[in-house]
C-alpha positions as CSV (number, residue, x, y, z in Angstrom):
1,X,-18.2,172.8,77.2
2,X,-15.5,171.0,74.8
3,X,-18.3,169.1,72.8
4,X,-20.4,172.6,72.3
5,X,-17.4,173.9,71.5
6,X,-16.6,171.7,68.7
7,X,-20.2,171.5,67.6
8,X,-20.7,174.8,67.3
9,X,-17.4,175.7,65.3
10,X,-18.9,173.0,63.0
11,X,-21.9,174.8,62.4
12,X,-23.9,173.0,64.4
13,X,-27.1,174.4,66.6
14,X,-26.0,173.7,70.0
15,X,-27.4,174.8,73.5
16,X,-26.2,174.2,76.7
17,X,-27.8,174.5,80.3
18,X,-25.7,174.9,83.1
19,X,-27.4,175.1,86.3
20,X,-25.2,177.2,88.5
21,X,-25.1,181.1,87.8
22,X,-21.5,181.3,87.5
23,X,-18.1,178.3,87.0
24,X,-16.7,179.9,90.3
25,X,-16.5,177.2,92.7
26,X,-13.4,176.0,94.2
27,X,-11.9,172.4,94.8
28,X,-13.5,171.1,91.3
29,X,-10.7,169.2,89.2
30,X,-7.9,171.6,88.1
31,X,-5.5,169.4,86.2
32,X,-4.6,169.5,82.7
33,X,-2.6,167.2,80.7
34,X,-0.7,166.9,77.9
35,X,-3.4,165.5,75.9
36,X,-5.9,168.0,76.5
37,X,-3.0,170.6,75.6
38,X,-3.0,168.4,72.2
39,X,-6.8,169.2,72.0
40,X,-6.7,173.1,72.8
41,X,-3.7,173.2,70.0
42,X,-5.8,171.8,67.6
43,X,-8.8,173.8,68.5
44,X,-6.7,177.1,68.2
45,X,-7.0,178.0,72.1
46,X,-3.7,177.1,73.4
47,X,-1.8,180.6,73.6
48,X,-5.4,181.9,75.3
49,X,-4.9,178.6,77.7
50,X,-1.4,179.1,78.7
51,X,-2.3,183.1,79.1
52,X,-4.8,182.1,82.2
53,X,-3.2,182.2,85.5
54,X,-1.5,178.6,85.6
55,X,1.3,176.4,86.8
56,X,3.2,174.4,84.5
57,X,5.1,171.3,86.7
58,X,7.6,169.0,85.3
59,X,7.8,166.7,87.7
60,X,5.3,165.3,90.9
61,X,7.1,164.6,94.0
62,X,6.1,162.6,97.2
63,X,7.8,163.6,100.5
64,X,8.8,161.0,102.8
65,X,10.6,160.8,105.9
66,X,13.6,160.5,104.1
67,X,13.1,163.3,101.8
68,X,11.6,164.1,98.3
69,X,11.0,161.6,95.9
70,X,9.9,161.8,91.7
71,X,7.6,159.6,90.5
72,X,6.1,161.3,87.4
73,X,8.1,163.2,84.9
74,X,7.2,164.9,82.2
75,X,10.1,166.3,80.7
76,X,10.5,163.4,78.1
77,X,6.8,163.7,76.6
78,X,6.6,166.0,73.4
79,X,5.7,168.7,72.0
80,X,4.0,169.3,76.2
81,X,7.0,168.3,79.1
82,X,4.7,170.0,81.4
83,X,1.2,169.5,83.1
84,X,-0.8,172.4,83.8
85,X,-2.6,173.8,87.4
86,X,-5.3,175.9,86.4
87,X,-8.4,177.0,87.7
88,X,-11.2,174.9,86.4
89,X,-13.9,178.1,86.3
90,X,-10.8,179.6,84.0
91,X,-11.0,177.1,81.5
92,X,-14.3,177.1,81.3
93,X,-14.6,180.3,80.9
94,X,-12.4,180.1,78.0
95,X,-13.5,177.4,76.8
96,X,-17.3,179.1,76.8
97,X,-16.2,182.6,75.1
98,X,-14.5,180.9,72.1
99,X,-18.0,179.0,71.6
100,X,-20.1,182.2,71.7
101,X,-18.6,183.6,68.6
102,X,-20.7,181.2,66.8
103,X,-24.4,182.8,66.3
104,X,-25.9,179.1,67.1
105,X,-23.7,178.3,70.1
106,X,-26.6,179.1,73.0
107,X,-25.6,178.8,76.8
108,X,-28.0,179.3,79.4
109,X,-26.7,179.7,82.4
110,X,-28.7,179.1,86.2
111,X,-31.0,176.5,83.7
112,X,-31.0,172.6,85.2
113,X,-31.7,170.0,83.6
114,X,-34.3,167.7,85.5
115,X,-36.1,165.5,83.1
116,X,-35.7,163.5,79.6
117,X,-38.5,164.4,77.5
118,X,-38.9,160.9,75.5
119,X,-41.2,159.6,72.5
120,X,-42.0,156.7,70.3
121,X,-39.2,155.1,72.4
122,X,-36.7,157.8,72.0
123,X,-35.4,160.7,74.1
124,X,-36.3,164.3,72.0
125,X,-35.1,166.9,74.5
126,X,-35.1,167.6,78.3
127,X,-37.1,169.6,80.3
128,X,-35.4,171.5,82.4
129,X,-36.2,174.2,85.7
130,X,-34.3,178.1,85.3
131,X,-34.6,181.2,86.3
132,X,-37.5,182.5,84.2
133,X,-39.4,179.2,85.0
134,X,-39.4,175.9,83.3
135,X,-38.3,175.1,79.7
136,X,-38.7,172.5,77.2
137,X,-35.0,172.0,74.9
138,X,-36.0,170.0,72.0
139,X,-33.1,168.1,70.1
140,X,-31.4,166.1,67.9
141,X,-29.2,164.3,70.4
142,X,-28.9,164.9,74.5
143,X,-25.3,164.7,75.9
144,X,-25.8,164.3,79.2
145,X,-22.1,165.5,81.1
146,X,-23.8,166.2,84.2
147,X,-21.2,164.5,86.3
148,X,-21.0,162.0,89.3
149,X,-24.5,162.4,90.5
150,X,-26.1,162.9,86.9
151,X,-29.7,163.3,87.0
152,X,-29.9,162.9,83.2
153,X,-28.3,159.1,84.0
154,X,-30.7,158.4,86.2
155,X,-33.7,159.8,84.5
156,X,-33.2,156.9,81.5
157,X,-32.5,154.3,84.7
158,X,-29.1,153.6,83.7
159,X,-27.3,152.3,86.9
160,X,-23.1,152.5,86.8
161,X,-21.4,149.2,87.8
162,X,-19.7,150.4,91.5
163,X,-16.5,149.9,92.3
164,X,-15.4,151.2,95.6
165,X,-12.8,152.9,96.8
166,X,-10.3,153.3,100.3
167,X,-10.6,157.0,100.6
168,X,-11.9,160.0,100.9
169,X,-10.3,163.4,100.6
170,X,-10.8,166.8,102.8
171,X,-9.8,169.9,100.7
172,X,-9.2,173.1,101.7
173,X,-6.8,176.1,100.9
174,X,-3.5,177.6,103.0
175,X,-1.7,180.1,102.6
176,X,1.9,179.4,100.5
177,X,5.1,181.3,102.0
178,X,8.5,181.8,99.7
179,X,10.6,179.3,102.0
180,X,7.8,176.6,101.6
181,X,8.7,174.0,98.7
182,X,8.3,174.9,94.9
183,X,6.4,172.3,93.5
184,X,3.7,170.2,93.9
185,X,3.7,167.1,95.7
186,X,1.6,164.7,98.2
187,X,3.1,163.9,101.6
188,X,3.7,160.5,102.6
189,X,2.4,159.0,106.3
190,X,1.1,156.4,107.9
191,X,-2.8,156.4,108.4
192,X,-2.8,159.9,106.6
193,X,-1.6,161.4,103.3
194,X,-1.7,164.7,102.1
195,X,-1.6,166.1,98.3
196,X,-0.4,170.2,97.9
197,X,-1.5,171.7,94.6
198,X,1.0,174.7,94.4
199,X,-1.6,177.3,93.6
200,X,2.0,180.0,93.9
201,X,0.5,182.3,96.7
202,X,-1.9,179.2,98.8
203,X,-1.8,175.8,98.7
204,X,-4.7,173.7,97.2
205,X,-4.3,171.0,99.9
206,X,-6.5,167.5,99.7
207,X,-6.2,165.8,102.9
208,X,-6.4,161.8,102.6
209,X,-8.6,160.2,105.1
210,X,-10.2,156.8,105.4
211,X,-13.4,155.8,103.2
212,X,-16.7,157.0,105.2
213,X,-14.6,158.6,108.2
214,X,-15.4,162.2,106.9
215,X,-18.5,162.8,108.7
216,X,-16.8,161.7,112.3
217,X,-14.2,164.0,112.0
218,X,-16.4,167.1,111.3
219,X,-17.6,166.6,114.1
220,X,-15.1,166.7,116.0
221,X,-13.7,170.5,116.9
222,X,-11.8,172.0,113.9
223,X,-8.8,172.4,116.2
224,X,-8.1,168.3,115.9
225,X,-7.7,168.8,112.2
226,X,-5.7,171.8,112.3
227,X,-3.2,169.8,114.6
228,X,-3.5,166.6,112.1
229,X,-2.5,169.1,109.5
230,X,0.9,169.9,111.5
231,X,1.6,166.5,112.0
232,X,1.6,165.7,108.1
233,X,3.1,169.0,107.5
234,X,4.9,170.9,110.5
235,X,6.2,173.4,107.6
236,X,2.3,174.5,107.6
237,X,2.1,174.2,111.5
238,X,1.6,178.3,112.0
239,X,-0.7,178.9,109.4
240,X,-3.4,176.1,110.3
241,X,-5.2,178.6,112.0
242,X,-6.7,180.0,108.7
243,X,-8.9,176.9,108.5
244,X,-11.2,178.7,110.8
245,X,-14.7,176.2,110.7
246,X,-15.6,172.9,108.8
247,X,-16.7,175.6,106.9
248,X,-13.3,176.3,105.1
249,X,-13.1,172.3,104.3
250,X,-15.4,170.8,101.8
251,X,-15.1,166.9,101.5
252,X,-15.1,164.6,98.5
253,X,-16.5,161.5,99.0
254,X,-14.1,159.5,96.3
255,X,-15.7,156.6,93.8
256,X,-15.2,154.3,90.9
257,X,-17.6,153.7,88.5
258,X,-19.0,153.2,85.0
259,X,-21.7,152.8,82.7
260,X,-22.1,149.3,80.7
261,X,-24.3,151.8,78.3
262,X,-23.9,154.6,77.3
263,X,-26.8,155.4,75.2
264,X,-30.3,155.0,74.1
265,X,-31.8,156.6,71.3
266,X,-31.4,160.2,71.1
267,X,-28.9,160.2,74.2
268,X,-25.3,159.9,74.8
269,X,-23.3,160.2,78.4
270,X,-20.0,160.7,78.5
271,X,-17.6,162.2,81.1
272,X,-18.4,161.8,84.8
273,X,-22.0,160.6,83.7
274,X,-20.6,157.7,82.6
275,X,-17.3,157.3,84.3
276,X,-16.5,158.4,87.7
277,X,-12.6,158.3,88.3
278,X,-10.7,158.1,91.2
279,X,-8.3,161.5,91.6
280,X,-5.5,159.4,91.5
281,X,-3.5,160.6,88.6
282,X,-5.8,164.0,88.0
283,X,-7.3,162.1,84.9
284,X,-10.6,163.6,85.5
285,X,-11.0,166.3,83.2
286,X,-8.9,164.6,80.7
287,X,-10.9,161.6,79.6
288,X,-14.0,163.9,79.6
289,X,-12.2,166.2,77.1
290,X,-11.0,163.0,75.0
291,X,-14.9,161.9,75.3
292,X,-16.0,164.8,73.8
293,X,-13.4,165.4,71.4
294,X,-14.4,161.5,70.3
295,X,-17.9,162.4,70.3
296,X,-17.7,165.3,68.0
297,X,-15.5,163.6,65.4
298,X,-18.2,160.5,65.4
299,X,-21.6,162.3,65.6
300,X,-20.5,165.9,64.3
301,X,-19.8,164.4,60.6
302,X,-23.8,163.0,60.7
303,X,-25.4,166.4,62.4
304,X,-23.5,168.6,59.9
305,X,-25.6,166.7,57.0
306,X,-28.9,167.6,59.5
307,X,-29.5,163.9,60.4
308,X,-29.9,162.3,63.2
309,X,-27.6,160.4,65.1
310,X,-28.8,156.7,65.6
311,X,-28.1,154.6,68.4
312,X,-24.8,152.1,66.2
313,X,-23.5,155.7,65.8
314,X,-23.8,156.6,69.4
315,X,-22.4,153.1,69.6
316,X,-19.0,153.9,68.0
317,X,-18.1,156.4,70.9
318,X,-18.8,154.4,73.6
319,X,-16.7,151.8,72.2
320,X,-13.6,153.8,70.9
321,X,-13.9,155.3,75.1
322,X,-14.4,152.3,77.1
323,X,-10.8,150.7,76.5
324,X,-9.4,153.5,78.0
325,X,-11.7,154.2,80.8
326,X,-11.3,150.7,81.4
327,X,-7.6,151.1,81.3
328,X,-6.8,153.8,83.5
329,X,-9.7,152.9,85.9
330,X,-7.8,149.7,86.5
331,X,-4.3,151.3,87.1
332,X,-6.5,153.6,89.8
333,X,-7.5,150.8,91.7
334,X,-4.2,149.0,91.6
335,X,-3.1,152.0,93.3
336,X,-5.8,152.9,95.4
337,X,-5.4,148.9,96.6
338,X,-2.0,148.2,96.8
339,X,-0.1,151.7,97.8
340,X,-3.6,153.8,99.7
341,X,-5.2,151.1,101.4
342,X,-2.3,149.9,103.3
343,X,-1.1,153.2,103.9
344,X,-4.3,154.7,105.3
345,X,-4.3,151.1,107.7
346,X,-1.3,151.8,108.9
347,X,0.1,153.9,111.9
348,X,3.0,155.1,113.5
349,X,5.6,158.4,112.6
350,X,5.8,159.0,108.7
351,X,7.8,156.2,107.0
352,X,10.8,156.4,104.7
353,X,10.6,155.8,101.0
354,X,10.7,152.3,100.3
355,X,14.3,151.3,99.2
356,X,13.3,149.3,96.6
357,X,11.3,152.2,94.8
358,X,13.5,154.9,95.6
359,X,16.0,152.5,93.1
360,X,13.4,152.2,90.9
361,X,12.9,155.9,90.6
362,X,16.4,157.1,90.1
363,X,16.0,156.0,86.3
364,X,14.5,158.6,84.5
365,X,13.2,156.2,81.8
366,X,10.9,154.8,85.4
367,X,9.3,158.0,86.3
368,X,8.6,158.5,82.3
369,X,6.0,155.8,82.8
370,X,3.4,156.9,84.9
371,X,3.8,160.0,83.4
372,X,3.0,159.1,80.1
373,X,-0.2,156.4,81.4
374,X,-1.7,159.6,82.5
375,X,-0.3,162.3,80.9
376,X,-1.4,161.2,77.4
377,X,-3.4,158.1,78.3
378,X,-4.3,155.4,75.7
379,X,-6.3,156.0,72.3
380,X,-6.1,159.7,72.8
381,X,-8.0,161.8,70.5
382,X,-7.2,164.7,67.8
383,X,-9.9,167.4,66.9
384,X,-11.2,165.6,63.1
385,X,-14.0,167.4,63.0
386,X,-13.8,170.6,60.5
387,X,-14.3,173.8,61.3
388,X,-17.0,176.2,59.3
389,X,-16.4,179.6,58.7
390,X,-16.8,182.0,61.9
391,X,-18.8,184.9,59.4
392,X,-22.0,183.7,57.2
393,X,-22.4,180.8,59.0
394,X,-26.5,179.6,58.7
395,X,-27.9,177.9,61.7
396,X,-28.5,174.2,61.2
C-alpha cells in the first residue's frame, strides 16, 4: 500500500490486487513507530494518521510480581516521543484513499494473485483469480508484499533461510474496565506470558505459549484457558467468560526468516515476503514501510523516465534493506533465546523482576535504548522520491 502510494504520487501507473474484499480483519500488526510517523510526515498524511482512532504510549511496561517495570521509552526520541496503536485496516485505508486521487493508482480489491507470468527469462506480469474471473496484469516490475506465506515467493522457487522460534502466541480481545491499568504492557510468568495492547475500551491480548503447543490446547475445553488467563491476570479473572469458543482466539504460529534474494528480473519482494519477523518489538509493519519507502526512491527515479527496472537496480534495495533486517532479526532472537525461551521452560508462581535489571532500568538513558533499536531502527528511510502534480497528470 506504501510503495503504490509513492508510485502513484510519482506519476507512475500502478495497480494493486488485494485478495480479500475488505482490510477488516482483527489481530494483524497494529504498531506504528516513530519511523513510519517520519514516512507519513513526509508523505503529507500525518494529521489524517493521528486523526484515526489511536493510542499514542510513551512508555512499555512489563508487570512482575513485584510490580510494574519500564523497559522502553520513548519520551527522549524526536520530533515522535510516542508509538502509535492503531488499527491496521485504518491505516490501510488511509493509506489506500490518498493513492486513489491519482487517476493511475488502480486497486482491485477480492483479485489474488496466483501465478508469475514469465518470458525470455523474465517475470512480465501475474496472473491472478477475482471476482469477475481470472486476469492477466502485465508490468514493468512485480512487487510481491504478499506476506509470510507469499505465493508470489514461491511461484519464482525462492526458499527463505528458517530460523526458528520458542513461541507461539494466542490472541484474542477482552473487555477493558476504567480501574484496569492505563497503558500497555506484557505480564511476566513462569511458563506463560501475556502482552495487553490497550485498545481504551478492550484489550488486544496475545497470549505466549510454547512453540507447536497451540493445537493441544485447542483442544482442550475453552474453560482451561479462560482459567490460564486468570492466573496471568486475576485483574481479568470476571471477564474471561467473554472468550466464549476457540472461536474467539485465533493463533499465530511465530517465525523467523529471510530471503538470500530478493529478486529476479522483473520482480522484487520486500516486506514479509522477504522477511518474516518475530513480534518481539512490533517491528513488523515498520521495516515493510522502510522497504517500500527504499524501493520507491531506488526504482521510482528509473519508472518515471518509462524504463525498466533491471535486476543491479533491484539489487540496490535489497542491499540498502538487508543490514537492517539482519540487525533487528538478530536482536529478536537474542531475545526470543535468552529472556522467552527460559521463561516459557520454566514453572512455578510469577517471578519478581530480576534485581539486576530492575537497576538497570531506573536510568532513563537504559530504557532509551531499546526504544530507539526499534522505534527508529537502523538506516531508516525518508520519502526521496518527488511528487507530480495531483491535476494534469498523464498516465505513464
Amino acid at each position: 500500500m506504501m510503495l503504490g502510494l509513492l508510485l502513484a504520487r510519482a506519476g507512475i501507473a500502478v495497480t494493486l490486487l488485494e485478495k480479500h474484499a475488505d482490510f477488516l480483519r482483527d489481530f494483524r500488526g497494529d504498531t506504528v513507530h516513530p519511523s513510519t510517523l517520519e514516512v507519513l510526515r513526509d508523505t503529507g498524511l500525518l494529521e489524517s494518521f493521528l486523526a484515526l482512532p489511536h493510542r499514542e504510549e510513551q512508555q512499555l511496561m512489563v508487570q512482575f510480581a513485584d510490580g510494574m517495570l519500564a523497559f522502553a521509552d520513548f519520551r527522549g526520541l524526536r520530533p515522535f516521543p510516542f508509538l502509535v496503536f492503531v488499527p491496521q485496516w485504518d491505516f490501510l485505508e488511509l493509506l489506500a484513499g490518498a493513492a486513489r486521487r491519482y487517476p493511475h493508482y488502480t486497486l482491485l480489491m477480492r483479485a489474488e494473485a496466483e501465478t508469475l507470468i514469465q518470458e525470455d527469462g523474465r517475470v512480465v506480469g501475474v496472473r491472478a483469480d477475482t471476482a469477475d474471473g481470472p486476469l492477466e496484469v502485465r508490468a514493468d516490475l512485480v512487487v510481491g508484499t504478499d506476506g509470510r506465506h507469499s505465493t508470489l515467493r514461491a511461484a519464482a522457487g525462492l526458499q527463505p533461510r528458517q530460523f526458528g522460534a520458542p513461541m507461539d502466541v494466542l490472541w484474542f480481545r477482552i473487555s477493558r474496565r476504567r480501574s484496569d491499568p492505563d497503558q500497555t504492557f506484557g505480564i511476566a510468568g513462569r511458563g506463560q506470558m501475556m502482552a495487553l495492547i490497550n485498545r481504551n475500551d478492550y484489550w488486544q491480548a496475545g497470549f505466549i505459549i510454547p512453540k507447536g503447543s497451540g493445537d493441544a490446547r485447542r483442544r482442550r475445553p475453552i474453560m482451561d484457558f479462560q482459567a490460564e488467563i486468570a492466573r496471568v491476570a486475576p485483574f481479568l479473572s470476571g471477564r474471561t467468560g467473554e472468550i466464549r469458543s476457540w472461536q474467539d482466539v485465533s493463533l499465530l504460529s511465530v517465525g523467523v526468516d529471510r530471503l538470500e534474494r530478493w529478486h529476479l528480473p522483473g520482480l522484487l519482494l520486500i516486506g514479509d515476503a522477504a522477511h518474516v519477523m518475530s513480534p518481539v518489538g512490533g517491528v513488523g509493519i515498520n521495516l515493510a514501510v522502510q522497504d517500500a519507502v527504499a524501493a520507491a526512491n531506488i526504482v521510482g527515479p528509473v519508472l518515471c523516465d518509462g524504463k525498466i527496472p533491471d535486476e543491479r537496480l533491484l539489487a540496490c534495495v535489497q542491499r540498502r534493506r538487508m543490514l537492517p533486517t539482519r540487525i533487528v532479526q538478530g536482536i529478536q532472537r537474542l531475545m526470543q533465546r535468552n529472556i522467552l525461551e527460559r521463561v516459557l521452560s520454566q514453572e512455578g508462581p510469577p517471578p519478581p523482576a530480576p534485581a539486576a535489571m530492575r537497576f538497570l532500568f531506573s536510568f532513563r538513558f537504559v530504557r532509551r535504548i531499546p526504544a530507539r533499536v526499534f522505534g527508529l531502527g537502523f538506516r531508516r528511510e525518508r520519502v526521496r522520491l518527488p511528487a507530480a502534480p495531483v491535476v494534469n497528470q498523464s498516465v505513464q
